[in-house]
C-alpha positions as CSV (number, residue, x, y, z in Angstrom):
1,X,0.0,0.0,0.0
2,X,1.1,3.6,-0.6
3,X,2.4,5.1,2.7
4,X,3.5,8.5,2.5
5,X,3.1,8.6,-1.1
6,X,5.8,5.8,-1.3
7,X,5.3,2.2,-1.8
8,X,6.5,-0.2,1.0
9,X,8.4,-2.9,-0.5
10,X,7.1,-6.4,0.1
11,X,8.8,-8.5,3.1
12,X,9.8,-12.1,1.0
13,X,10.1,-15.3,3.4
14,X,11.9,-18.1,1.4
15,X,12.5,-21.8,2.8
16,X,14.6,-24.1,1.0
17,X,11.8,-26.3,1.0
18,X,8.1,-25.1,0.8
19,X,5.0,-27.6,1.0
20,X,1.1,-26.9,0.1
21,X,-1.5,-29.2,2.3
22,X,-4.5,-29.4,0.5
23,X,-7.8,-29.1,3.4
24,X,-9.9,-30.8,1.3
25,X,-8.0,-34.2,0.7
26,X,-4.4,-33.9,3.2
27,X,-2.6,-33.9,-0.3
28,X,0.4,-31.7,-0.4
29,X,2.2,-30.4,-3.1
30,X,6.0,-29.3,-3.5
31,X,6.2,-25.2,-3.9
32,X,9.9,-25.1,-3.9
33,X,12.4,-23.3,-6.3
34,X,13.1,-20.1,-8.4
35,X,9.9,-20.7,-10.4
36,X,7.7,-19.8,-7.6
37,X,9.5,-16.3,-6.1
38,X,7.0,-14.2,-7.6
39,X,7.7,-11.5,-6.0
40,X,10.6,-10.2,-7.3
41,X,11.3,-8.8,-10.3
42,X,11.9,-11.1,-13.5
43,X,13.9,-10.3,-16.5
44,X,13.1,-11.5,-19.5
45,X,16.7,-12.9,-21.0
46,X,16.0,-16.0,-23.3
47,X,14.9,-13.3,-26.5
48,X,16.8,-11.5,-28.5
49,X,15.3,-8.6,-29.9
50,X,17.4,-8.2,-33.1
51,X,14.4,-9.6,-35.2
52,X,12.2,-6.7,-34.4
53,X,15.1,-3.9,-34.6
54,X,16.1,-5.4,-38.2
55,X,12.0,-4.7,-39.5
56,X,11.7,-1.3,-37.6
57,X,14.9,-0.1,-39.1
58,X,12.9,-0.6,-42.9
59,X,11.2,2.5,-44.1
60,X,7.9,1.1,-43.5
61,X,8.2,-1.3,-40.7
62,X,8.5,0.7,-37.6
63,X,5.3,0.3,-36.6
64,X,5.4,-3.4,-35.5
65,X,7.4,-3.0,-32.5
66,X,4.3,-0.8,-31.2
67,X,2.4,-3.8,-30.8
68,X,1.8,-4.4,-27.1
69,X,-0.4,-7.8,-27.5
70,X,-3.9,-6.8,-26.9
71,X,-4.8,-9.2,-29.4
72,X,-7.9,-7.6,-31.3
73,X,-5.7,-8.1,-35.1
74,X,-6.5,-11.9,-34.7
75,X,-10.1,-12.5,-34.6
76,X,-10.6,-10.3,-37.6
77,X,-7.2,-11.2,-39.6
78,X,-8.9,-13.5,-42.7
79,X,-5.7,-15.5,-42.7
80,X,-6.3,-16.7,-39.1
81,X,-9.7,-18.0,-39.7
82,X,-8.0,-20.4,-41.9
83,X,-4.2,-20.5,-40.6
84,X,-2.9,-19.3,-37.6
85,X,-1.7,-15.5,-38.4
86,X,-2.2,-12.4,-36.9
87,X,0.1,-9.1,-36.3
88,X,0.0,-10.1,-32.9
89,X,1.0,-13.8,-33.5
90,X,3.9,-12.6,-36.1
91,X,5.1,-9.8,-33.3
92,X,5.5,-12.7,-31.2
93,X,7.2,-15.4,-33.7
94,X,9.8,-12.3,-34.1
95,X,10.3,-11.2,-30.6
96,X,11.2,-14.9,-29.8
97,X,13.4,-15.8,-32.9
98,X,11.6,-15.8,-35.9
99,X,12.9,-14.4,-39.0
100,X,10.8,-13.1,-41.1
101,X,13.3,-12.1,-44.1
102,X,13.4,-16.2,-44.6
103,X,9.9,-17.2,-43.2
104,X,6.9,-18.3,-45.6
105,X,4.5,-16.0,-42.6
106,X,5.9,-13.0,-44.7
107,X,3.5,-14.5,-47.9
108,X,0.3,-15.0,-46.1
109,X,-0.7,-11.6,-45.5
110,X,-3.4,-10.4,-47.9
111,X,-2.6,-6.5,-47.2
112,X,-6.5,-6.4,-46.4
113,X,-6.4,-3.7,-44.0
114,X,-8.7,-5.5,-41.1
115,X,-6.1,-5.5,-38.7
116,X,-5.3,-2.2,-39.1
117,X,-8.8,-1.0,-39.0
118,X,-9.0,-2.1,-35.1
119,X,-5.4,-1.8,-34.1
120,X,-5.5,0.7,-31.0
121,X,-1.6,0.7,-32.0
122,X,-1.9,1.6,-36.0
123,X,0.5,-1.3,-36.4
124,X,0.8,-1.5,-39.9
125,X,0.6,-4.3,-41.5
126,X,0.3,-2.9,-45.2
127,X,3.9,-1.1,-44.8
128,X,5.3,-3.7,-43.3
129,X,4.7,-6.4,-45.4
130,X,6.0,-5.0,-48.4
131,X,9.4,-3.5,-46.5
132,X,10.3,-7.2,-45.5
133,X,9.2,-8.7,-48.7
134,X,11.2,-6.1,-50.2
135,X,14.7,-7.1,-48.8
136,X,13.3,-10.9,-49.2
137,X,13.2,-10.3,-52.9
138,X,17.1,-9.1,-52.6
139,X,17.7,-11.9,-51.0
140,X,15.9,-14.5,-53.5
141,X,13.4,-15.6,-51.1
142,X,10.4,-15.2,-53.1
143,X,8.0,-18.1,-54.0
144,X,8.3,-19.7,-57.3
145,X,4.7,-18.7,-58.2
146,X,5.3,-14.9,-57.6
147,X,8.4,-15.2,-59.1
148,X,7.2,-15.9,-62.4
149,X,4.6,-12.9,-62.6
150,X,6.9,-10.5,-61.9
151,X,9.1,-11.8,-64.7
152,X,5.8,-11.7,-66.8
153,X,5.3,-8.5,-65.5
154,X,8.4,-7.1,-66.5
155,X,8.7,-8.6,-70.0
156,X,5.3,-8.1,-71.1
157,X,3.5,-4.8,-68.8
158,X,1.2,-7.7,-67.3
159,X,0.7,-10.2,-64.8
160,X,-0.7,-12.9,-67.4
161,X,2.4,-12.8,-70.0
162,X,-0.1,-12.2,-72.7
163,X,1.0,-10.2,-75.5
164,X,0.6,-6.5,-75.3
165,X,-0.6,-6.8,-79.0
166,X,-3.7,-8.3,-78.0
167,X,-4.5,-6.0,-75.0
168,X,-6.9,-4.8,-76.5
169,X,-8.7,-7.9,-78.5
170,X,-12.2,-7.9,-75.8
171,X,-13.5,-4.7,-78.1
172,X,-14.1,-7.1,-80.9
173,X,-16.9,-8.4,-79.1
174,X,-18.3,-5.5,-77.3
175,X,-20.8,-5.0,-80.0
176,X,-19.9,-1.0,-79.4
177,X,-17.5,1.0,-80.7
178,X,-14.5,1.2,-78.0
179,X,-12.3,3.8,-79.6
180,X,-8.5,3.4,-79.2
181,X,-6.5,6.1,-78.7
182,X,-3.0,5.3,-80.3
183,X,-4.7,4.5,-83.5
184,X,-7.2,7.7,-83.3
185,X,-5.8,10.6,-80.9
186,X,-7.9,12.9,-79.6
187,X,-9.7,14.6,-76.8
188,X,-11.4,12.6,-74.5
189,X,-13.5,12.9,-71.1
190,X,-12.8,9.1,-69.4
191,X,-9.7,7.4,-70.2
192,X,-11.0,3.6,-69.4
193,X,-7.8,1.7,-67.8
194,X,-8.6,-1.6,-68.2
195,X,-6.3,-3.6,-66.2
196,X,-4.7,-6.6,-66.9
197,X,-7.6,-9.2,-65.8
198,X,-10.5,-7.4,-67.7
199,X,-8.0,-7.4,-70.8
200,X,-7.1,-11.1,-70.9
201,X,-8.8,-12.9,-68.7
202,X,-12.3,-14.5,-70.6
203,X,-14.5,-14.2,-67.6
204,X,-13.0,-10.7,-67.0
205,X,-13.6,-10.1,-71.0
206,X,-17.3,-10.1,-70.7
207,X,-17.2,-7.4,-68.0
208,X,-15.2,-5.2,-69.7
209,X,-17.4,-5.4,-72.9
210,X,-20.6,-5.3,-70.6
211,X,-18.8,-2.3,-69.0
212,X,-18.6,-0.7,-72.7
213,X,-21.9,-1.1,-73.5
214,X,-22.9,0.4,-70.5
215,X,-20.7,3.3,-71.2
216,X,-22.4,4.2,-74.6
217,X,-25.7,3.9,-73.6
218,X,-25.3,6.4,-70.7
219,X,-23.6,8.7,-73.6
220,X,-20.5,8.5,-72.0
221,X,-17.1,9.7,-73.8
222,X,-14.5,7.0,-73.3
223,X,-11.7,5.7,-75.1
224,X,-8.8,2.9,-73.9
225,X,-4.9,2.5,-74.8
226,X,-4.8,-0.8,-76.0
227,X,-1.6,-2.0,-76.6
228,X,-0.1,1.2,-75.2
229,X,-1.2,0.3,-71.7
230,X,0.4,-1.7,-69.0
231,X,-0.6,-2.5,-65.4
232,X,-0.1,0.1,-62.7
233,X,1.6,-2.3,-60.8
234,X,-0.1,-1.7,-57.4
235,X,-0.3,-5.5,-56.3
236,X,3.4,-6.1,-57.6
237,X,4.1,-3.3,-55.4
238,X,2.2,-5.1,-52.1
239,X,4.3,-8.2,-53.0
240,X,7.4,-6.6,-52.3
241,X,8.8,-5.3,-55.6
242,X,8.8,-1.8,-55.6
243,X,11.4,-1.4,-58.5
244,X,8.8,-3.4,-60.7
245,X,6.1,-1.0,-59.7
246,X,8.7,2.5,-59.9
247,X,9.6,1.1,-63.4
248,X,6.0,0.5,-64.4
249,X,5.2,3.7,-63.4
250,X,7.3,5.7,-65.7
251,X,6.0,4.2,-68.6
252,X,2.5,4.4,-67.3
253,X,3.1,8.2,-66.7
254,X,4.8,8.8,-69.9
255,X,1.8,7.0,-71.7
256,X,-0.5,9.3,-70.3
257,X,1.1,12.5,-71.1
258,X,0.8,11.8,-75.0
259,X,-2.8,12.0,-74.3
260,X,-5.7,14.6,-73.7
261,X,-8.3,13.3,-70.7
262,X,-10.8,14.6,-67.8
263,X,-10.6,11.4,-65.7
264,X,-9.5,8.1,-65.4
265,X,-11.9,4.9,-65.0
266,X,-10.5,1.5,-63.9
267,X,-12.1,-1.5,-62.7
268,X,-9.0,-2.7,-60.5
269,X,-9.6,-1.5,-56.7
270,X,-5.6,-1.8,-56.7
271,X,-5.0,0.2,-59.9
272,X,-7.6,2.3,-58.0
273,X,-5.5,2.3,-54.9
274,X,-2.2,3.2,-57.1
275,X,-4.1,6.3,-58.8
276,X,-5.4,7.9,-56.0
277,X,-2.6,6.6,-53.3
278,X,0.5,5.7,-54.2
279,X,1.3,7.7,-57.9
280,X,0.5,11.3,-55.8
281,X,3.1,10.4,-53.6
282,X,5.6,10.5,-56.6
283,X,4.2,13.5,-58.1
284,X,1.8,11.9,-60.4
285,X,-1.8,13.3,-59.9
286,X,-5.0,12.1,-62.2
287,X,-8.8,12.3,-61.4
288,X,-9.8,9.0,-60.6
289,X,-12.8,6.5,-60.2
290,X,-13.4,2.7,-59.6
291,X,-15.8,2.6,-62.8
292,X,-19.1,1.2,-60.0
293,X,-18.1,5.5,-58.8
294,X,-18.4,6.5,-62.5
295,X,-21.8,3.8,-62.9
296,X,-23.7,5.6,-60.2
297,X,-23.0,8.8,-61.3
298,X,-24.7,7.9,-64.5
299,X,-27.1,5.4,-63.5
300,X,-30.2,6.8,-64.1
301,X,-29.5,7.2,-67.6
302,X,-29.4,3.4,-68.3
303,X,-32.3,1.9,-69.6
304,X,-32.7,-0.9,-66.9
305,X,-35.8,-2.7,-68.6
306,X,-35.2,-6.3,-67.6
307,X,-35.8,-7.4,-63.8
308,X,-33.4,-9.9,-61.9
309,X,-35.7,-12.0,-59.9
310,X,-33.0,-13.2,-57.5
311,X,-31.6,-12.9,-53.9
312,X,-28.0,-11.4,-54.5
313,X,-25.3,-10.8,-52.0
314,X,-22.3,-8.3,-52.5
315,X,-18.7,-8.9,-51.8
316,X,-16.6,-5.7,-50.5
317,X,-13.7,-5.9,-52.3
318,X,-10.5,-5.0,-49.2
319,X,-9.0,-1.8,-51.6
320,X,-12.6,-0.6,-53.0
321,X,-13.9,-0.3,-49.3
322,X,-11.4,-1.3,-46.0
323,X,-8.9,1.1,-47.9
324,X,-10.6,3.7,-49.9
325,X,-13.6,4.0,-48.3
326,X,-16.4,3.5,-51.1
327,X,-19.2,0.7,-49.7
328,X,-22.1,2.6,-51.4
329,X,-21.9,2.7,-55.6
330,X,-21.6,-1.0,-55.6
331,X,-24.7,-1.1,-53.7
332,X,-26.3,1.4,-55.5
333,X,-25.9,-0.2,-58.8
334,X,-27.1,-3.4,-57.6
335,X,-30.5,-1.9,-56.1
336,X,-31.1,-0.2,-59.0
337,X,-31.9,-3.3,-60.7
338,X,-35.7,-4.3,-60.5
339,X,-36.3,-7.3,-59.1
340,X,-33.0,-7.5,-56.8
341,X,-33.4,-9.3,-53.3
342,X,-30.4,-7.5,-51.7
343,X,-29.4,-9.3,-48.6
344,X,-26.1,-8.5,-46.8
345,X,-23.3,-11.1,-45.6
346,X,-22.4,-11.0,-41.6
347,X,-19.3,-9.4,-42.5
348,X,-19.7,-6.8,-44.8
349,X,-18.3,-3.0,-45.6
350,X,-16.3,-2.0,-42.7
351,X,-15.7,-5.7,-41.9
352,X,-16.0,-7.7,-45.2
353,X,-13.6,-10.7,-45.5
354,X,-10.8,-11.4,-48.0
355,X,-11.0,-13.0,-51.0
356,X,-7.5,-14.1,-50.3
357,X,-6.0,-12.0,-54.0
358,X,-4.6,-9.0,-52.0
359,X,-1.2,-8.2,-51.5
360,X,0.4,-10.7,-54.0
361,X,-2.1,-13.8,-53.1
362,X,-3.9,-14.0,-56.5
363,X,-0.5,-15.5,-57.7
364,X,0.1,-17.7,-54.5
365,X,-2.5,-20.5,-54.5
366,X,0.0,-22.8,-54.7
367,X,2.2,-21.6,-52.4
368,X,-0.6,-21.4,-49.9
369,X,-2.2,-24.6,-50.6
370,X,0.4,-25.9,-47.8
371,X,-0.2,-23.0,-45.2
372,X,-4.1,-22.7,-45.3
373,X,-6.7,-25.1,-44.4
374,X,-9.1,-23.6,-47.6
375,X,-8.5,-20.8,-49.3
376,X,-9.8,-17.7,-48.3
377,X,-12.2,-17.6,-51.1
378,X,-14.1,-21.1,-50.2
379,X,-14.3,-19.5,-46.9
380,X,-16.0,-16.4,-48.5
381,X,-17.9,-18.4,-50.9
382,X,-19.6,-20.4,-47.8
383,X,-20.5,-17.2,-46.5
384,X,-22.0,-15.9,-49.1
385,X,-24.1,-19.2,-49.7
386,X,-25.3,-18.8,-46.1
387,X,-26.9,-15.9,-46.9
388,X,-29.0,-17.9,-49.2
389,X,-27.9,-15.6,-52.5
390,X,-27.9,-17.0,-55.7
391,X,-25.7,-14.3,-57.4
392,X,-22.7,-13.3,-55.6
393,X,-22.1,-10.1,-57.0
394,X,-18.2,-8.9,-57.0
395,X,-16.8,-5.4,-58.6
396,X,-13.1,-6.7,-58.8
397,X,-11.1,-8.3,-61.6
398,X,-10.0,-10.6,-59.3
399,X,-12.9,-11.9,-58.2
400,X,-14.8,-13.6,-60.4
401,X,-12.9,-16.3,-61.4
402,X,-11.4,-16.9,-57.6
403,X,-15.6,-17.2,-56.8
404,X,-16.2,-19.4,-59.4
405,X,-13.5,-21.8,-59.0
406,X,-14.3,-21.7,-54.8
407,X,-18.0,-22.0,-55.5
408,X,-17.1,-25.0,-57.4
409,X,-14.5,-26.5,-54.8
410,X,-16.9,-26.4,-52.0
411,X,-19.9,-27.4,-53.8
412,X,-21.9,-24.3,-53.8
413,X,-22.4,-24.5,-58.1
414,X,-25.5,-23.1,-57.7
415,X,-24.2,-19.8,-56.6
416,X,-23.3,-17.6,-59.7
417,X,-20.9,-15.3,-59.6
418,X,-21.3,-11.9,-61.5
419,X,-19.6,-8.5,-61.9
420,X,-21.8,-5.7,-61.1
421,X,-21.1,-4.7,-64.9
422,X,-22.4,-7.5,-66.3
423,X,-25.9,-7.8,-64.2
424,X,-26.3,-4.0,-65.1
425,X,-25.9,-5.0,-68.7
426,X,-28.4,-8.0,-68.3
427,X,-30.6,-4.9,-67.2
428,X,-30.5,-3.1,-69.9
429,X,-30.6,-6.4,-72.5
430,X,-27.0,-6.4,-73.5
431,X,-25.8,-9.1,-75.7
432,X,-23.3,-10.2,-73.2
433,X,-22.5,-13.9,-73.3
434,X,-24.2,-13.9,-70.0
435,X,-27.5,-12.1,-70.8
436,X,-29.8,-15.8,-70.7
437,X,-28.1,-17.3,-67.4
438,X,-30.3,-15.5,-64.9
């Protein structure tokens, strides 16, 4: 107790030999030794804290020694649910020997934000990740799988390794004219950015010609690159090569200067997360909009004459909403359509699980095959089936293919996956290849 203002020291008795008697059952028990003198102070010895001062010495990864355990990163870390991850859990592995440079925990982070969203500490796990997998990169410990894209990346400007030349082969089948700028140069109000996975990708094809369609029916000016564009590199960037993103960058930037534009429109939440985040903090500034922003703008100019007599759910995709903030176009759109059940998944907006593509993971299924007990997507996928949906509608590149194949795996078929494009195009009666499947 406080006496005086001081505290009085407490008076320790030790025996060389200490017995408990139990006065229930006469059993005693041996209390002896160093273990049990809790009353004097411990130091803690057997750690070395060189781990922690070798991250908090990256630009980027001073925030993790500010984690002081209270443990609310795990219960809403997507990874855990499935693994066993966690700020807190990876503090921990590094305070008491773990290095991260070398450890496959430095791959399983999705960059999703969650964590960070509820951290009373702002331990961040978005700048951290990348700083490690940075020097990890250096050091050639990098997964085979990621490997390979950013080799892709480099040679061809996208993650697939398709051929530049084709970029821009979807417009054949938009049924619209998509004007390309390199071959006709001109003024134009929205520059649509593609992306890599709406350019090649089949599934991701039919958005981007539903997205076109949509565009010229709400009168909107628009116009692509085609083979002049390359990925803004934001998720090879999360993955841990910055060089690959600074050197995409430059060409991106000096693309864009050739030509005259109000505003930029991409489909990507990361391309979306490089525009508005990361290329201002190198001096590159552009208006910019996820195109479900540029939709709900315009929405009530679409002719939205067919009903969609379903119950649909709506995935929040983590750079759309945990990192920019938007959770209320993609619902817009989706109400907007006659017919539409809307019902909402338990975690949602604020809180919305991962699809498990963040931060590098769309290339790391593989990898994380022997790390996770089901992917993230399954887990998202039996989520969304709970809800009793039967269109689980996504606004990311990414997702609808990582849906498909997870509705598939877990045998939820009858779950259909759909961009928010395309059911807006089934609204209006597009011809999209999709237009008869609900």
């Amino acid at each position: 107790m406080p006496i005086g203002g001081k505290k009085v020291l407490p008076i320790t008795h030790e025996k060389e030999h200490a017995t408990v008697v139990s006065s229930l059952s006469g059993r005693e028990w041996d209390v002896s030794g160093q273990w049990n003198r809790m009353l004097e102070s411990r130091v803690l010895t057997d750690y070395s804290y060189a781990g922690l001062g070798k991250i908090a010495a990256l630009p980027g990864g001073e925030s993790l020694e500010y984690c002081y355990g209270c443990g609310k990163c795990v219960p809403v870390c997507p990874v855990d649910l499935v693994s066993e991850y966690g700020p807190r859990k990876i503090h921990r592995k590094v305070q008491t020997g773990l290095d991260l440079f070398t450890s496959d925990e430095l791959w399983k982070c999705t960059t999703c934000a969650n964590c960070l969203r509820v951290c009373p500490k702002e331990v961040n796990m978005i700048n951290i990740m990348p700083a490690v997998r940075e020097i990890a990169i250096e050091n050639g410990n990098v997964p085979d799988e990621l490997q390979v894209v950013f080799e892709k990346t480099f040679r061809y400007g996208n993650a697939l390794g398709e051929n530049p030349r084709r970029r821009h082969a979807w417009t054949k089948g938009a049924g619209v004219d998509v004007p390309v700028l390199p071959s006709n140069p001109r003024d134009v109000d929205v520059l649509f950015y593609v992306e890599d996975y709406w350019s090649y990708h089949p599934r991701g094809q039919h958005a981007a010609q539903a997205f076109s369609r949509l565009l010229t029916l709400a009168g909107v000016d628009f116009a692509i690159l085609g083979a002049e564009e390359k990925t803004l590199g934001d998720s090879q960037r999360l993955a841990g090569e910055k060089g690959l993103f600074e050197h995409l960058m430059e060409d991106v930037v000096a693309t864009l200067a050739k030509y005259n534009f109000n505003r930029i429109v991409t489909p990507d939440p990361h391309g979306y997360n490089a525009l508005v985040k990361e290329y201002p903090k190198r001096g590159h500034n552009y208006p910019a909009l996820h195109y479900t922003q540029l939709l709900a703008d315009v929405v009530d100019k679409l002719p939205l004459v067919n009903s969609i007599n379903k119950k649909v759910t709506f995935h929040d995709p983590c750079y759309l909403g945990r990192h920019n903030g938007e959770y209320d176009a993609p619902r817009k759109l989706i109400t907007a359509i006659s017919g539409v059940e809307y019902v909402e998944m338990g975690r949602c907006k604020s809180n919305s699980y991962c699809c498990g593509g963040g931060g590098g993971g769309m290339w790391l299924d593989g990898f994380n095959s022997n790390h996770l007990s089901e992917r993230l997507s399954e887990r998202r996928v039996r989520e969304a089936a709970e809800t009793g949906a039967e269109i689980l509608a996504v606004c990311c590149p990414y997702e609808v293919s990582r849906f498909e194949d997870a509705a598939k795996s877990t045998g939820n078929e009858h779950l259909q996956v759909l961009d928010i494009a395309e059911m807006l195009d089934m609204a209006t009666g597009g011809i999209g290849a999709f237009a008869g499947t609900v």
